[in-house]
N, CA, C and O atoms as a GROMACS GRO file, in nm:
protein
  524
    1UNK      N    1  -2.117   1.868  -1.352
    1UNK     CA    2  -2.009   1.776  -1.378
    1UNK      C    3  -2.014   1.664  -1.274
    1UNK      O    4  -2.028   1.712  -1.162
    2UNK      N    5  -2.008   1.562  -1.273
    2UNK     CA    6  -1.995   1.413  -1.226
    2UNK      C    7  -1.921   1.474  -1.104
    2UNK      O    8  -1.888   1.590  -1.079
    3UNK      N    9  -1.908   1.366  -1.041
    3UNK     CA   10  -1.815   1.381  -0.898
    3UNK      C   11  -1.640   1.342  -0.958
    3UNK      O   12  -1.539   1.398  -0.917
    4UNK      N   13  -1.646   1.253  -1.042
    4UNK     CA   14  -1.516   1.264  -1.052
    4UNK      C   15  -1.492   1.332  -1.210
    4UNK      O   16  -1.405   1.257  -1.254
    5UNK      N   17  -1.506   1.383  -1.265
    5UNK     CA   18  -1.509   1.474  -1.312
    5UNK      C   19  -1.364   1.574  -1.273
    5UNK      O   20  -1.275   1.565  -1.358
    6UNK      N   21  -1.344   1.635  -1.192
    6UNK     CA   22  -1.209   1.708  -1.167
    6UNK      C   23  -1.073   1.583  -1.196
    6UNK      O   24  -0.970   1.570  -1.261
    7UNK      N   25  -1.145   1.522  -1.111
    7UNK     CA   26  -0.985   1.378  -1.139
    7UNK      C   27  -0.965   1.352  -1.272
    7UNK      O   28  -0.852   1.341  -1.319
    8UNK      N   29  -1.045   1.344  -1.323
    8UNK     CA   30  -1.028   1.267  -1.475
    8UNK      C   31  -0.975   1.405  -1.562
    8UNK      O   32  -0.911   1.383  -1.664
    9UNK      N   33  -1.005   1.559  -1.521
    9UNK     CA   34  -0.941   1.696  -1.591
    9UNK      C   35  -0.796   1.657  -1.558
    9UNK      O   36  -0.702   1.654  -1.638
   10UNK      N   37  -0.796   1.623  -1.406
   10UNK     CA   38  -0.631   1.615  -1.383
   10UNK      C   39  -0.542   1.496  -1.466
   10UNK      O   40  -0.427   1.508  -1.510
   11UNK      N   41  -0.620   1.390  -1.474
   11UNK     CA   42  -0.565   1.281  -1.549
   11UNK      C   43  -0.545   1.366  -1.724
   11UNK      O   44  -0.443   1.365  -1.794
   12UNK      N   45  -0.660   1.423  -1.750
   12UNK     CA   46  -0.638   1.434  -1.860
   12UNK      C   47  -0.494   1.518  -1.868
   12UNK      O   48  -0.406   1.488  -1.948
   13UNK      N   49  -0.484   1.605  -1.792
   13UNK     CA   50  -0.366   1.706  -1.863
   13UNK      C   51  -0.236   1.674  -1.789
   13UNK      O   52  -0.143   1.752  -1.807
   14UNK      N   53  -0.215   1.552  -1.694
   14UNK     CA   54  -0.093   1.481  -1.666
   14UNK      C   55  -0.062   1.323  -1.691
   14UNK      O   56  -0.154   1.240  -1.683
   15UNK      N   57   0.029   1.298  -1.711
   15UNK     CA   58   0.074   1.159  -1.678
   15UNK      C   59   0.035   1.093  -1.533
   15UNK      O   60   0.062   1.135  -1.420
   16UNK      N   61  -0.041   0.970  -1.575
   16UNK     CA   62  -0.014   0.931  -1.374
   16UNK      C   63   0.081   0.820  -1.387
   16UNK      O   64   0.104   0.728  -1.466
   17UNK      N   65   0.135   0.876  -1.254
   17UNK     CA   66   0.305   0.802  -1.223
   17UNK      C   67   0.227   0.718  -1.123
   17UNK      O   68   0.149   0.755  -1.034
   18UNK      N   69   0.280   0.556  -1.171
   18UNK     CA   70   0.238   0.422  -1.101
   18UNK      C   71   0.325   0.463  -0.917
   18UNK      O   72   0.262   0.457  -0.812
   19UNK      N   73   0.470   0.499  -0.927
   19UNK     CA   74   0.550   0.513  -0.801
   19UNK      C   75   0.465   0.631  -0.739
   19UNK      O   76   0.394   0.596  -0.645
   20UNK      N   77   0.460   0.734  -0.767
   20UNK     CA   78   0.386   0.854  -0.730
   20UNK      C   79   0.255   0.809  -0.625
   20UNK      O   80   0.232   0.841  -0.508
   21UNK      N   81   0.202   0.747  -0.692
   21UNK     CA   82   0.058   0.725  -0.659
   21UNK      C   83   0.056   0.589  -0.532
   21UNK      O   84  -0.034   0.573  -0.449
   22UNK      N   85   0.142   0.529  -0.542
   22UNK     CA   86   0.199   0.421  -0.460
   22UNK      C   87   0.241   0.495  -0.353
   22UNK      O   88   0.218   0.433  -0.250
   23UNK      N   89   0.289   0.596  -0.334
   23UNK     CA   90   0.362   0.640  -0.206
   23UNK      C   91   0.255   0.724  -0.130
   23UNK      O   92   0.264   0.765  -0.015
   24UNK      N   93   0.129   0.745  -0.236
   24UNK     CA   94   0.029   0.795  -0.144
   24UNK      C   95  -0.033   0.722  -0.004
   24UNK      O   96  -0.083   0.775   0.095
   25UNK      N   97  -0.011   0.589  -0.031
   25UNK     CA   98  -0.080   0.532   0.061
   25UNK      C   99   0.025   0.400   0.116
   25UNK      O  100   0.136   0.390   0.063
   26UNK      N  101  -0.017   0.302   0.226
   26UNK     CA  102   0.079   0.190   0.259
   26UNK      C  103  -0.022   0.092   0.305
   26UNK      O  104   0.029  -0.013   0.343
   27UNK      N  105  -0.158   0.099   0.313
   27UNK     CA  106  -0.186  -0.032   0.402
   27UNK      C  107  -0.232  -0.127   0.235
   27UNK      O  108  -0.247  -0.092   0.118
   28UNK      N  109  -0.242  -0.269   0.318
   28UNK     CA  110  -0.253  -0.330   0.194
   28UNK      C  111  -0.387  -0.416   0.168
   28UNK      O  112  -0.473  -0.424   0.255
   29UNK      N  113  -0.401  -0.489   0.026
   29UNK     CA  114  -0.532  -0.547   0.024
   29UNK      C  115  -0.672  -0.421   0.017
   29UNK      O  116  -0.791  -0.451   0.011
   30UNK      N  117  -0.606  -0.257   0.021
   30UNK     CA  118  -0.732  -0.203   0.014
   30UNK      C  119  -0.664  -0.106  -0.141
   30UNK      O  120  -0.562  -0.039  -0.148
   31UNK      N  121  -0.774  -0.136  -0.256
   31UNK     CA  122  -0.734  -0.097  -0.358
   31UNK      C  123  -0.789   0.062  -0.370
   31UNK      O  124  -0.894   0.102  -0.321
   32UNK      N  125  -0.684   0.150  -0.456
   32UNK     CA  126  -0.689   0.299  -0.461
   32UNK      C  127  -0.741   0.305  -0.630
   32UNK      O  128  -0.709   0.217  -0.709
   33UNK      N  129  -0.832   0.430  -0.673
   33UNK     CA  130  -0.861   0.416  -0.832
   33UNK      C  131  -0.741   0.518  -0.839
   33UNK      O  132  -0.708   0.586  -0.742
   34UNK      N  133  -0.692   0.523  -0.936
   34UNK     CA  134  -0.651   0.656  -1.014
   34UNK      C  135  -0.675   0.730  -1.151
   34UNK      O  136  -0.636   0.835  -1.200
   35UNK      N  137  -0.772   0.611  -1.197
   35UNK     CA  138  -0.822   0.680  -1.346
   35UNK      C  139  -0.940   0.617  -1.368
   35UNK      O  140  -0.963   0.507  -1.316
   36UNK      N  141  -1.025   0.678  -1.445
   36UNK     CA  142  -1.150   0.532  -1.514
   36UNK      C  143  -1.128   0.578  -1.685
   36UNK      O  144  -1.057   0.662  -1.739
   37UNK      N  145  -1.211   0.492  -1.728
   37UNK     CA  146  -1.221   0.473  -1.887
   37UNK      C  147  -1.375   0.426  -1.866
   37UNK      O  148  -1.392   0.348  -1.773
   38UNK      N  149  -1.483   0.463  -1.939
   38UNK     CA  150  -1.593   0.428  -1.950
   38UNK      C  151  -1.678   0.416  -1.846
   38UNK      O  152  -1.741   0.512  -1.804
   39UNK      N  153  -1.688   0.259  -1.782
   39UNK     CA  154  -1.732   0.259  -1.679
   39UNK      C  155  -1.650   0.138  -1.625
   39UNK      O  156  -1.704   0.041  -1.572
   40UNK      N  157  -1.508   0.154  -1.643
   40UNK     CA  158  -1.385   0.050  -1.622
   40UNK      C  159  -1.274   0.150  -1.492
   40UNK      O  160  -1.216   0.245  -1.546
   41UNK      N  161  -1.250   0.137  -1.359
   41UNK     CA  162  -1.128   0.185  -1.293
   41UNK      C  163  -1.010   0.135  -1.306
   41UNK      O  164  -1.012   0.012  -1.313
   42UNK      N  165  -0.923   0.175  -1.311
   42UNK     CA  166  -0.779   0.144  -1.277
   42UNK      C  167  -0.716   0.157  -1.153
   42UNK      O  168  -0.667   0.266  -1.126
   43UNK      N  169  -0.708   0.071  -1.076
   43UNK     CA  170  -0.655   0.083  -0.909
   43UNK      C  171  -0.541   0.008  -0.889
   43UNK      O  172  -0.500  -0.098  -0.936
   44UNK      N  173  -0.485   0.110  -0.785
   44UNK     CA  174  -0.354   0.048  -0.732
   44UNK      C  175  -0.374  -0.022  -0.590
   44UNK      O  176  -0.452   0.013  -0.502
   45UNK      N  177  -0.280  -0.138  -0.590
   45UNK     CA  178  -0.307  -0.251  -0.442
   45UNK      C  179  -0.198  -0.246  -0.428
   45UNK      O  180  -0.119  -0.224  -0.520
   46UNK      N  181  -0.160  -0.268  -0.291
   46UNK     CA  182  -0.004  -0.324  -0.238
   46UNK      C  183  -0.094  -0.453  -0.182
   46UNK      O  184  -0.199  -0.430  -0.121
   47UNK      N  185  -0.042  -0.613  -0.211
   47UNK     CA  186  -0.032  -0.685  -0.157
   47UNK      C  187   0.075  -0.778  -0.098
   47UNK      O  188   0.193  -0.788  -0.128
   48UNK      N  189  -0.012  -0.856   0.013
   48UNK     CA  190   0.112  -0.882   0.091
   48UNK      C  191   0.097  -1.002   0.182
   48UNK      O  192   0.057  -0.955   0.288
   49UNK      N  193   0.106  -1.121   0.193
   49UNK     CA  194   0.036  -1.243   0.246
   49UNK      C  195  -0.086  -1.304   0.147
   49UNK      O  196  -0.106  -1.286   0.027
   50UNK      N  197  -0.158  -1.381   0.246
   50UNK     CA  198  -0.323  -1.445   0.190
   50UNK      C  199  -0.417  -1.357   0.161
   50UNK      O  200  -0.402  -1.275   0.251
   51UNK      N  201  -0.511  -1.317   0.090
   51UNK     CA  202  -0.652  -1.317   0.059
   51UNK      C  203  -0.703  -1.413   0.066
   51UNK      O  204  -0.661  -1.527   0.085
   52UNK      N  205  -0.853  -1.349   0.041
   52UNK     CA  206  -0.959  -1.436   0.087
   52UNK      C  207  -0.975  -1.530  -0.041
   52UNK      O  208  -0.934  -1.487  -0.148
   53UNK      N  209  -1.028  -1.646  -0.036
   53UNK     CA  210  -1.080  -1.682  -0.176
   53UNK      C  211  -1.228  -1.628  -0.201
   53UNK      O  212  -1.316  -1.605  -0.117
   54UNK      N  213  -1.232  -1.613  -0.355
   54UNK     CA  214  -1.334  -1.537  -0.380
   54UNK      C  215  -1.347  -1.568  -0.509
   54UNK      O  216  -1.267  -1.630  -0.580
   55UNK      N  217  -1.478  -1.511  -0.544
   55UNK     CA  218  -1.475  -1.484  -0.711
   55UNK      C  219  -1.598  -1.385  -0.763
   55UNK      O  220  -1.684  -1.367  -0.676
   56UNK      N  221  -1.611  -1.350  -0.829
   56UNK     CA  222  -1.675  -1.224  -0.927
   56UNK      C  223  -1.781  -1.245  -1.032
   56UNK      O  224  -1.759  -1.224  -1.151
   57UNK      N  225  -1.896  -1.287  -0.986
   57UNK     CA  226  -2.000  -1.382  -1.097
   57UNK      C  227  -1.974  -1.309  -1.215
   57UNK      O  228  -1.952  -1.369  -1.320
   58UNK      N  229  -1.975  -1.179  -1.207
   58UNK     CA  230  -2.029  -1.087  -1.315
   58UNK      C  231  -1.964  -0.991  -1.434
   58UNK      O  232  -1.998  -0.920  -1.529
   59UNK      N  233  -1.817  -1.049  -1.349
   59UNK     CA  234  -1.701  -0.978  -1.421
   59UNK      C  235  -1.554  -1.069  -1.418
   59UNK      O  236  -1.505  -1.139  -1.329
   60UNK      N  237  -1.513  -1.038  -1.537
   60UNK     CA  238  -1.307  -1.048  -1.534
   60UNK      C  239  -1.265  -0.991  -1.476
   60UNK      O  240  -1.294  -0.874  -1.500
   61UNK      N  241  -1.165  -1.010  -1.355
   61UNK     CA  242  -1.051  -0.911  -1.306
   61UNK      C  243  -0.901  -0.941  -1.397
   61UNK      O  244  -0.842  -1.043  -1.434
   62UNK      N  245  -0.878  -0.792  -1.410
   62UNK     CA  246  -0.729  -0.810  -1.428
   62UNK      C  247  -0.634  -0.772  -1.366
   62UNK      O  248  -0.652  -0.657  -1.324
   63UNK      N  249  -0.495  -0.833  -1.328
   63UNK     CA  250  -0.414  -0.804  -1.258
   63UNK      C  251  -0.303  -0.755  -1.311
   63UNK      O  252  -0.259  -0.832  -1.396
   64UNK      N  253  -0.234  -0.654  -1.296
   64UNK     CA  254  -0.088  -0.618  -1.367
   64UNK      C  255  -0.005  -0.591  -1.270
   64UNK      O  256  -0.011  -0.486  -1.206
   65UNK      N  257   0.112  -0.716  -1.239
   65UNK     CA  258   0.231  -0.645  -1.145
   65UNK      C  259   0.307  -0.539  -1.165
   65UNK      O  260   0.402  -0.555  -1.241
   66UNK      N  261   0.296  -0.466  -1.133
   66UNK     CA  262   0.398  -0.302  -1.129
   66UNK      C  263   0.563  -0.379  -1.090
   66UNK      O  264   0.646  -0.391  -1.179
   67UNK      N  265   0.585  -0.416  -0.977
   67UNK     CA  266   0.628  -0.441  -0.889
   67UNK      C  267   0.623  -0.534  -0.785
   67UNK      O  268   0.566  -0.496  -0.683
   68UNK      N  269   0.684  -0.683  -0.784
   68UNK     CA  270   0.725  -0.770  -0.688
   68UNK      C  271   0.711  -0.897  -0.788
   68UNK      O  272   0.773  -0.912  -0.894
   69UNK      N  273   0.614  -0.987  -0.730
   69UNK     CA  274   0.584  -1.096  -0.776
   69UNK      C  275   0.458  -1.157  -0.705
   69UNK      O  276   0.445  -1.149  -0.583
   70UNK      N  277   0.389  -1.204  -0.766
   70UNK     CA  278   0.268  -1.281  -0.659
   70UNK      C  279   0.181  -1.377  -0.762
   70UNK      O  280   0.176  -1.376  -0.885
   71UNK      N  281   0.110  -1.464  -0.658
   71UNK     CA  282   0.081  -1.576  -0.726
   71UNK      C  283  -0.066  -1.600  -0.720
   71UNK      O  284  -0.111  -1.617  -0.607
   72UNK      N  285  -0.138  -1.603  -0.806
   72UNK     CA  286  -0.298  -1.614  -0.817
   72UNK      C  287  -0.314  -1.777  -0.786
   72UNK      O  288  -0.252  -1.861  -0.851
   73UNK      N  289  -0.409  -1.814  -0.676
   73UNK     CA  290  -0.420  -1.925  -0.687
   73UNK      C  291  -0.550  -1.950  -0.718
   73UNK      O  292  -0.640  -1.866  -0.716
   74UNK      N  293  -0.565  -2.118  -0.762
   74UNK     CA  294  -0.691  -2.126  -0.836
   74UNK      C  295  -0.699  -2.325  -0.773
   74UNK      O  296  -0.607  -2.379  -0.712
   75UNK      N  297  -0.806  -2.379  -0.803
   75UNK     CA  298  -0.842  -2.448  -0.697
   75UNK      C  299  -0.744  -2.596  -0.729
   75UNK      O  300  -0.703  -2.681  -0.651
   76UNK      N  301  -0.729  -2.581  -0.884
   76UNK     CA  302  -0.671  -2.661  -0.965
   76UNK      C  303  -0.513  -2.657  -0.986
   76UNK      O  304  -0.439  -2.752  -1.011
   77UNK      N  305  -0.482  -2.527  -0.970
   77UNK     CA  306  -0.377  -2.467  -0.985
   77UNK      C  307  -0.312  -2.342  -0.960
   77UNK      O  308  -0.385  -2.283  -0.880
   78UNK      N  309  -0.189  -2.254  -0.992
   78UNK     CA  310  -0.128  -2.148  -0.955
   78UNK      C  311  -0.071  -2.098  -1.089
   78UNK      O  312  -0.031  -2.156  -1.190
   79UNK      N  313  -0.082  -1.964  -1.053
   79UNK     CA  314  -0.031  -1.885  -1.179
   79UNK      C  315   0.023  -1.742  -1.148
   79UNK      O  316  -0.032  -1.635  -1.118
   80UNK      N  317   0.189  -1.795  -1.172
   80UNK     CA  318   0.290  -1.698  -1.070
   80UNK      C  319   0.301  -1.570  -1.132
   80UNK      O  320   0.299  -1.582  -1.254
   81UNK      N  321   0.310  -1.465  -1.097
   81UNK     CA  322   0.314  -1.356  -1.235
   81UNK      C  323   0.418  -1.295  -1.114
   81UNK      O  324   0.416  -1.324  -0.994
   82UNK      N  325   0.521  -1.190  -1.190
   82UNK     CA  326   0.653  -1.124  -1.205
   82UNK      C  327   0.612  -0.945  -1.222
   82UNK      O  328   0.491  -0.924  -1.220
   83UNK      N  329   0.692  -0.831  -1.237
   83UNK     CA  330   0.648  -0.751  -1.235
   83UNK      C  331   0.692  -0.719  -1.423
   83UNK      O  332   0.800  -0.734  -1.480
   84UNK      N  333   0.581  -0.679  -1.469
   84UNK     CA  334   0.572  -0.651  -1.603
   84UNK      C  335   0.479  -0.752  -1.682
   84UNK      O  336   0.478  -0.739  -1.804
   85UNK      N  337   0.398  -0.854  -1.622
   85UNK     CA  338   0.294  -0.934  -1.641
   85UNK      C  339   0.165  -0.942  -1.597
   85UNK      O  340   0.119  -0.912  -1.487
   86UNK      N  341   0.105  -0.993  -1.707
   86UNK     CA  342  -0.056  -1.015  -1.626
   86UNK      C  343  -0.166  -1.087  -1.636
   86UNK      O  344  -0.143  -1.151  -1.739
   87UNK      N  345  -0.257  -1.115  -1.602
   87UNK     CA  346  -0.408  -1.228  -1.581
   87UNK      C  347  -0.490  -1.137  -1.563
   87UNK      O  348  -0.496  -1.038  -1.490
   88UNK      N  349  -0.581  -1.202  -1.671
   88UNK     CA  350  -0.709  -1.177  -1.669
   88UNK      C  351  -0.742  -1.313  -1.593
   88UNK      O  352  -0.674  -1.411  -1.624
   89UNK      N  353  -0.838  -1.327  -1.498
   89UNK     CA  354  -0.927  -1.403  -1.399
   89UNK      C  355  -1.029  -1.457  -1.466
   89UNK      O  356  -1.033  -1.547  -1.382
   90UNK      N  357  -1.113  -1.485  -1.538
   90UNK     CA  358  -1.235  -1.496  -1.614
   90UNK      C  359  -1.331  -1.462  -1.446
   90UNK      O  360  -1.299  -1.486  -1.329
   91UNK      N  361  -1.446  -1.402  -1.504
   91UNK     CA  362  -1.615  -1.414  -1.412
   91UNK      C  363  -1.639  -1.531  -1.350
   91UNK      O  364  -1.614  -1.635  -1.411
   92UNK      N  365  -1.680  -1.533  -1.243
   92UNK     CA  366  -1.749  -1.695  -1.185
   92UNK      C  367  -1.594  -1.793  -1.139
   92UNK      O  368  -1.601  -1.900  -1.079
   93UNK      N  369  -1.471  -1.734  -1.179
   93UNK     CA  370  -1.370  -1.869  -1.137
   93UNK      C  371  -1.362  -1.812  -1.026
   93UNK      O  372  -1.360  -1.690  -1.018
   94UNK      N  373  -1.356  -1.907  -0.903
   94UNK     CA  374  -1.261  -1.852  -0.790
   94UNK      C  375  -1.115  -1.897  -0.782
   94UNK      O  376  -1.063  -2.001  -0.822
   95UNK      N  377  -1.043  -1.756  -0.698
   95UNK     CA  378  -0.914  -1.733  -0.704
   95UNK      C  379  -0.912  -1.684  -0.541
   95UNK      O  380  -1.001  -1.648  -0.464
   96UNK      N  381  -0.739  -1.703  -0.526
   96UNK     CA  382  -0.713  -1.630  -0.441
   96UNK      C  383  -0.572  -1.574  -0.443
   96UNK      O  384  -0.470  -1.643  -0.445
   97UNK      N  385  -0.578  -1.456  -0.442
   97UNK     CA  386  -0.447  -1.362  -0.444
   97UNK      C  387  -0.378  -1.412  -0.366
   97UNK      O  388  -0.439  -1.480  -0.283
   98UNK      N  389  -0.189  -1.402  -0.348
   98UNK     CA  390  -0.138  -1.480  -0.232
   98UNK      C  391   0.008  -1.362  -0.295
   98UNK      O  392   0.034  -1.357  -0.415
   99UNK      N  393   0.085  -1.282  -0.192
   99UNK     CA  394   0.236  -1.247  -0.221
   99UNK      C  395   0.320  -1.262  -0.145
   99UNK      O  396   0.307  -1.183  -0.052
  100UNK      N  397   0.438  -1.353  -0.131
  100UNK     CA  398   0.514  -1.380  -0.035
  100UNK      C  399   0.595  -1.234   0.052
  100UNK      O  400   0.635  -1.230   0.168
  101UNK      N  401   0.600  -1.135  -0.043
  101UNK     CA  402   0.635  -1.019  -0.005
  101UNK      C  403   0.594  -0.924  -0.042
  101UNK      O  404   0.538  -0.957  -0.146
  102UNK      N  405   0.578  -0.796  -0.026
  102UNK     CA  406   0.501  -0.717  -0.104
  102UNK      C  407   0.523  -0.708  -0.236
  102UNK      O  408   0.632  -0.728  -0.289
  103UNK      N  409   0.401  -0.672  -0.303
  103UNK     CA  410   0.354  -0.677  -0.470
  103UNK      C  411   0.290  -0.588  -0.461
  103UNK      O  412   0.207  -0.581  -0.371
  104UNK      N  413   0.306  -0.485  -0.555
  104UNK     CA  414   0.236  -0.359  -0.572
  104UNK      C  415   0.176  -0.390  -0.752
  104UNK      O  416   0.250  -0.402  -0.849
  105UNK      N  417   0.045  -0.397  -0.750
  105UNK     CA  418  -0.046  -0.433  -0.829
  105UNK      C  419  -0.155  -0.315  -0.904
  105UNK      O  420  -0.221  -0.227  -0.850
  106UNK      N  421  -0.147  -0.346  -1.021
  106UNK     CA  422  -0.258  -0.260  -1.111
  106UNK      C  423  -0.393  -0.371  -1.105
  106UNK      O  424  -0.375  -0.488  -1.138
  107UNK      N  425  -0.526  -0.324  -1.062
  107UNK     CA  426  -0.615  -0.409  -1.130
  107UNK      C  427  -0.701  -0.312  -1.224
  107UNK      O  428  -0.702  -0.189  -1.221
  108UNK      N  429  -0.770  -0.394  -1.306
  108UNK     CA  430  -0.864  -0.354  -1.441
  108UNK      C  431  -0.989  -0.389  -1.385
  108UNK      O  432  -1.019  -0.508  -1.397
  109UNK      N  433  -1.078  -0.310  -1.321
  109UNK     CA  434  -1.234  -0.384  -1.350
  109UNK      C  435  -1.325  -0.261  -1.352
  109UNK      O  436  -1.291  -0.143  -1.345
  110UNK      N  437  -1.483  -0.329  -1.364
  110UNK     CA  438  -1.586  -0.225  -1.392
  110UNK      C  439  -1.578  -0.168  -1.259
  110UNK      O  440  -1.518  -0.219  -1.165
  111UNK      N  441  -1.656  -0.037  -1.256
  111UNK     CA  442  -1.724   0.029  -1.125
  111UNK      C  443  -1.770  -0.044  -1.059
  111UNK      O  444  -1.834  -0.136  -1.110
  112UNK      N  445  -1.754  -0.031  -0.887
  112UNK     CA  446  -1.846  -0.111  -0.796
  112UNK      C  447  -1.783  -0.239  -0.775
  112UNK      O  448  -1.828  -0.273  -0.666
  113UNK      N  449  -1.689  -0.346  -0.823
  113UNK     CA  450  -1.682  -0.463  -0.821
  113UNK      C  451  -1.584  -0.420  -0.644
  113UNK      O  452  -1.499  -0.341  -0.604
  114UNK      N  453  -1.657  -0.516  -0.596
  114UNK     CA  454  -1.618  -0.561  -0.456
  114UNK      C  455  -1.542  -0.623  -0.450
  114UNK      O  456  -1.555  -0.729  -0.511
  115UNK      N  457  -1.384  -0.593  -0.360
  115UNK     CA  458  -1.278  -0.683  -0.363
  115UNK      C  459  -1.234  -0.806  -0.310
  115UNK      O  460  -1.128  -0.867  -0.321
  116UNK      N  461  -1.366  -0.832  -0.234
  116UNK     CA  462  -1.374  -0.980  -0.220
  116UNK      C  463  -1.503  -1.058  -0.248
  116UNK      O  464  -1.560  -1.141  -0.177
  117UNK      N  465  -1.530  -1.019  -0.347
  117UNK     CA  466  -1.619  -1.080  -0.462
  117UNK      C  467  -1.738  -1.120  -0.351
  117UNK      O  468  -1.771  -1.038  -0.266
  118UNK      N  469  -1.801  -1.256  -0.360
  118UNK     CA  470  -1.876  -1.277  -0.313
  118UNK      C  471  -1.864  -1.339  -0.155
  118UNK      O  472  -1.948  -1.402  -0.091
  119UNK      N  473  -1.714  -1.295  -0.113
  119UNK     CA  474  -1.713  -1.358   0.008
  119UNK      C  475  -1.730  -1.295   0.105
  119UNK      O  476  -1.790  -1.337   0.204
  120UNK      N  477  -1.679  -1.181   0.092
  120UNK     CA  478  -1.677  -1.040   0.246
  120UNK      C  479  -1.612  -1.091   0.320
  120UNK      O  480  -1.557  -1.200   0.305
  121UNK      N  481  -1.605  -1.025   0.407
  121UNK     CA  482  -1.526  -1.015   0.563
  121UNK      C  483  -1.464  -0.898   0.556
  121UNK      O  484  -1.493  -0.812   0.473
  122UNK      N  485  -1.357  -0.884   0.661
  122UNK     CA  486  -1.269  -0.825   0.711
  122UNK      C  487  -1.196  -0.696   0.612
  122UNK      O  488  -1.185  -0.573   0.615
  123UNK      N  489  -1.160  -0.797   0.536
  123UNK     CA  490  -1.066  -0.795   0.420
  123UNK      C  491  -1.120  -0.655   0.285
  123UNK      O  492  -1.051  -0.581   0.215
  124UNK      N  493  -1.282  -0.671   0.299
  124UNK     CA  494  -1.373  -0.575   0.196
  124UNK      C  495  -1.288  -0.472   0.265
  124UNK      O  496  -1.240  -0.464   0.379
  125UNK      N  497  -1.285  -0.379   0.140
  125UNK     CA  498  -1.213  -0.265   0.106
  125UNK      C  499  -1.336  -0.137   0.080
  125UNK      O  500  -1.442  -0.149   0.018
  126UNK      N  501  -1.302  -0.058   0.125
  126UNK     CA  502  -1.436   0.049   0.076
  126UNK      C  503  -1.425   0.094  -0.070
  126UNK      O  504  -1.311   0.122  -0.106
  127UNK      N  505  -1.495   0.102  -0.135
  127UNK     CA  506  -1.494   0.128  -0.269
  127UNK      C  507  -1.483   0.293  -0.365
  127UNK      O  508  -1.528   0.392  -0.307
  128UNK      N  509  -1.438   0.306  -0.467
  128UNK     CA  510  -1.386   0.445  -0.506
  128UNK      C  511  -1.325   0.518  -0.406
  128UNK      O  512  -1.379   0.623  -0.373
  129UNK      N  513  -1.226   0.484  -0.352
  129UNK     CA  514  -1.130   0.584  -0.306
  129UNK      C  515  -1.043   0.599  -0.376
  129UNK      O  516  -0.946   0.523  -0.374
  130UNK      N  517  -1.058   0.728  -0.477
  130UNK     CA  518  -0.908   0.777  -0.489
  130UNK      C  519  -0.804   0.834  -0.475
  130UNK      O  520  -0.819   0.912  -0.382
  131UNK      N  521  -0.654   0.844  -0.534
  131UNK     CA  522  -0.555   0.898  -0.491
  131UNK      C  523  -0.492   0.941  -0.593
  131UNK      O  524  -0.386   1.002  -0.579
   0.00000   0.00000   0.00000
């Protein structure tokens, strides 16, 4: 059986609670999976201030606010999202995440995508950790 393999038995035979899974952890900007579909994760972020600008040659990110409000910026423009809304990013645009206060965030992307796309620093998050 796969490595995650047990997680996905547990997913299968419970509900995952967005608050639940949020209280597992507190630092922010480093995203948690809690489920996959195919070869797609579902991760939870608390954000909170600036990110880096960045972007993703190879993929769409999507963002879903759970909780707060925060504003995707883009070089041209801003696009404020609320909790119960969401953006898809298209591949190749750069963006930069920005929340005046904390925002607790769903993203949608494939396996492996690095959370600061092609920029790095500080900010890179280690990848598949889940909770």
């Amino acid at each position: 059986m796969a490595e995650h393999g047990p997680r996905r038995m547990i997913s299968f035979m419970s509900a995952i609670n967005f608050q639940e899974k949020f209280s597992r952890f507190s630092e922010r900007w480093s995203p948690k999976v809690i489920a996959e579909m195919n070869d797609y994760q579902f991760k939870l972020v608390r954000l909170h201030g600036e990110f880096v600008w960045h972007q993703h040659a190879d993929t769409d990110e999507v963002f879903i606010v759970i909780e707060g409000a925060m504003t995707l910026r883009f070089r041209d423009h801003e696009v404020p999202l609320r909790a119960g809304e969401l953006y898809v990013v298209p591949k190749g645009v750069e963006h930069q995440p920005f929340a005046a206060d904390e925002c607790k965030v769903m993203l949608v992307e494939p396996k492996g995508v690095i959370n600061t796309g092609d920029t790095g620093g500080s900010l890179t998050a280690q990848n598949d950790v889940w909770i």
